[in-house]
Phi, psi and omega in degrees: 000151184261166152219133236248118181236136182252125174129093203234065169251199220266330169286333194282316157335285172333283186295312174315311200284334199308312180284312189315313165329292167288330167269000160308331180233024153281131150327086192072019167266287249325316204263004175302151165232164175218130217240150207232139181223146166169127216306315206287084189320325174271042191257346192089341182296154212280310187233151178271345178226171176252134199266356152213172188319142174278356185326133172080340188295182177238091203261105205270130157240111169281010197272164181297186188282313190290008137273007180301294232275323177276356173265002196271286207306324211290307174290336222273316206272344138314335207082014166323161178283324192200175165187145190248073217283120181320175167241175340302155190308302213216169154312172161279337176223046159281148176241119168269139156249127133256164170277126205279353152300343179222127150340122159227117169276166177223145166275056175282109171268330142333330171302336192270028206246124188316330173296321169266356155299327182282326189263030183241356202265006193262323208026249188282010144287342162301126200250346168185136191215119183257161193230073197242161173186156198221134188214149175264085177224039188247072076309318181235006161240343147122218173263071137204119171279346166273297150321329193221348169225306197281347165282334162303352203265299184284320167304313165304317213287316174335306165293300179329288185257307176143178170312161205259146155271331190198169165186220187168148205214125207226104165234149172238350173120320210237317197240173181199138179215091203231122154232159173232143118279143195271144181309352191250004173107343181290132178244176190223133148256135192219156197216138153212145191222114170314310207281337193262154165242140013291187183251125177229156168191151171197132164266131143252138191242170159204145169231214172267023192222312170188188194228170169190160205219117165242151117247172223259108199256188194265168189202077180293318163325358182253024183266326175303290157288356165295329178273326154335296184293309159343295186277346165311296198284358161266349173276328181260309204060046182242099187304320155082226184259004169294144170284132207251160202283329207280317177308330181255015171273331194299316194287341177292310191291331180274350160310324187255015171083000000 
């Protein structure tokens, strides 16, 4: 199989070694190739346009967000085999159809991060969880803080706990502010601010038993298992612990206030 990653900046960089790293040693990928596209001639990427159709391919989109929708649509209607779109998914407040023939994962990569896997083992014990984080990353994604930090936010507390009833959304660009509740009554809160330095993350949870406080430290192994899991679900069609498009509509809709 071939695999197509549009996009070579520093997420798209990641998954290429990630995935070279794993088919070298998946059970009947040795002969995958992985073919790297990006407009920017100084990205290192193979090619600047994709020099042929993705039909059957397995298609990365690494690109800034506002290329998700026309390259997501661009395959679905070539025939990828399959695709795997960086998050946030879309603009916040484009509306998609797929096709329900092809796989599609969103990269919320946190679920594979030990912390919130430890805090998704409380589930419907949970009674509250703020979520905050603060990073210097508008030199390279511009003011959105909702976009680029706080949907990972939404997507954990969302895998993490369950579904939301309601929730309320306060972004200015620089900032990001969201609390929700959740169907079992547990609210979550979350702050993320693009602009500040040092880079801080933190959780805190409380459940009916007892409470805790982390931070959230960098963990690159969990990038490592999202393509594990990635190549599981084109092999098996078992999605696992990836976020699945009907799942990253859920983190789409709170998003849009």
């Amino acid at each position: 199989m071939k695999h197509i990653i549009l996009g070579f900046g520093s997420i798209g960089k990641r998954h290429y070694n990630n995935l070279m790293r794993v088919l070298s040693t998946w059970g009947g990928c040795e002969h995958d190739e992985i073919i790297t596209v990006d407009p920017n001639p100084r990205s290192g990427a193979a090619f600047q346009i994709i020099p042929f159709s993705v039909k059957d391919c397995a298609v990365y989109i690494c690109s800034p967000t506002e290329f998700h929708f026309i390259q997501m649509n661009n395959a679905m209607i070539e025939g990828a085999r399959a695709i795997f779109v960086e998050k946030p998914m879309l603009d916040k407040y484009t509306e998609v159809r797929v096709r329900n023939d092809i796989p599609i994962a969103i990269g919320y990569c946190y679920r594979y991060h030990p912390v919130f896997q430890d805090i998704k083992r409380f589930g419907d014990h949970l009674r509250y969880l703020s979520l905050y984080a603060s990073d210097k990353l508008d030199d390279r994604y511009g003011f959105t803080a909702l976009e680029t930090m706080a949907s990972h936010s939404i997507d954990a507390a969302l895998w993490c706990i369950g579904p939301a009833t309601s929730w309320s959304v306060k972004d200015t660009g620089h900032r990001a502010a969201i609390q929700i509740v959740h169907r079992n009554d547990c609210i979550t809160q979350i702050y993320a601010d693009i602009t500040s330095d040092p880079r801080e993350t933190e959780v805190r949870f409380s459940t009916n038993i007892h409470s805790g406080r982390f931070g959230i430290e960098r963990y690159d192994p969990m990038y490592v298992e999202e393509m594990k899991a990635w190549l599981n679900y084109l092999k098996t069609g078992d999605a696992g612990n990836l976020c699945t498009f009907e799942q990253a509509l859920k983190v789409q809709e709170i998003m849009r206030g």
